[in-house]
VOGU-3710 file (C-alpha; in Angstrom, 3 decimals, decimal comma):
1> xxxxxxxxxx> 0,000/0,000/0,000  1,300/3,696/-1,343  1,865/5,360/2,375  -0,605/8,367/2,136  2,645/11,229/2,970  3,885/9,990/-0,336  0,533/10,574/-2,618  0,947/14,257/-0,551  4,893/14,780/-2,448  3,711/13,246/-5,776
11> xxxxxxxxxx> 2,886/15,317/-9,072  1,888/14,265/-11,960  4,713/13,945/-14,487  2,393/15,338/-17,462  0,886/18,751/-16,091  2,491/19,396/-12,483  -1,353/18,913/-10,626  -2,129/16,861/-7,735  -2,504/13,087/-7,580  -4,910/10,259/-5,613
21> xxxxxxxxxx> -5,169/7,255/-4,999  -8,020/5,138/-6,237  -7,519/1,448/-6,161  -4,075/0,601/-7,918  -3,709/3,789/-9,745  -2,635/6,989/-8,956  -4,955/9,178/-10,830  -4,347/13,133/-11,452  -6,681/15,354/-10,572  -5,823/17,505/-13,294
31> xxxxxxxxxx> -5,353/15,662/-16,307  -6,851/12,536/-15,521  -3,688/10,584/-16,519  -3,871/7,478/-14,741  -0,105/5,924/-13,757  0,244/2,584/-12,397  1,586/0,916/-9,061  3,746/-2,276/-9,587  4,881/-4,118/-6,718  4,173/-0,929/-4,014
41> xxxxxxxxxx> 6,203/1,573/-6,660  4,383/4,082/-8,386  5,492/4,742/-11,864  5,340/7,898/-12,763  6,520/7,807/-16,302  4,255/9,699/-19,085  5,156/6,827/-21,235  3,354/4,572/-18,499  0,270/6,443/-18,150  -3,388/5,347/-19,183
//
């Protein structure tokens, strides 16, 4: 599980705005990119995102 004081750090890669957690995504808030979470490490590539 992604400890919530790191979703707080996190910015989306794409357009700088704030991310979430919803299930096994973290989802910006902004741009709706959607990056995933493999084995507890969020990716946070562009390349990666949904």
């Amino acid at each position: 599980m992604i400890d919530k004081e790191l979703i707080d750090i996190l910015a989306c890669p794409a357009c700088k705005g704030d991310v979430e957690l919803a299930g096994n995504k973290i989802i910006c808030k902004q741009c709706k990119k959607k990056y995933p979470i493999r084995d507890g490490v969020p990716i946070m590539l562009i390349d990666e995102a949904e």
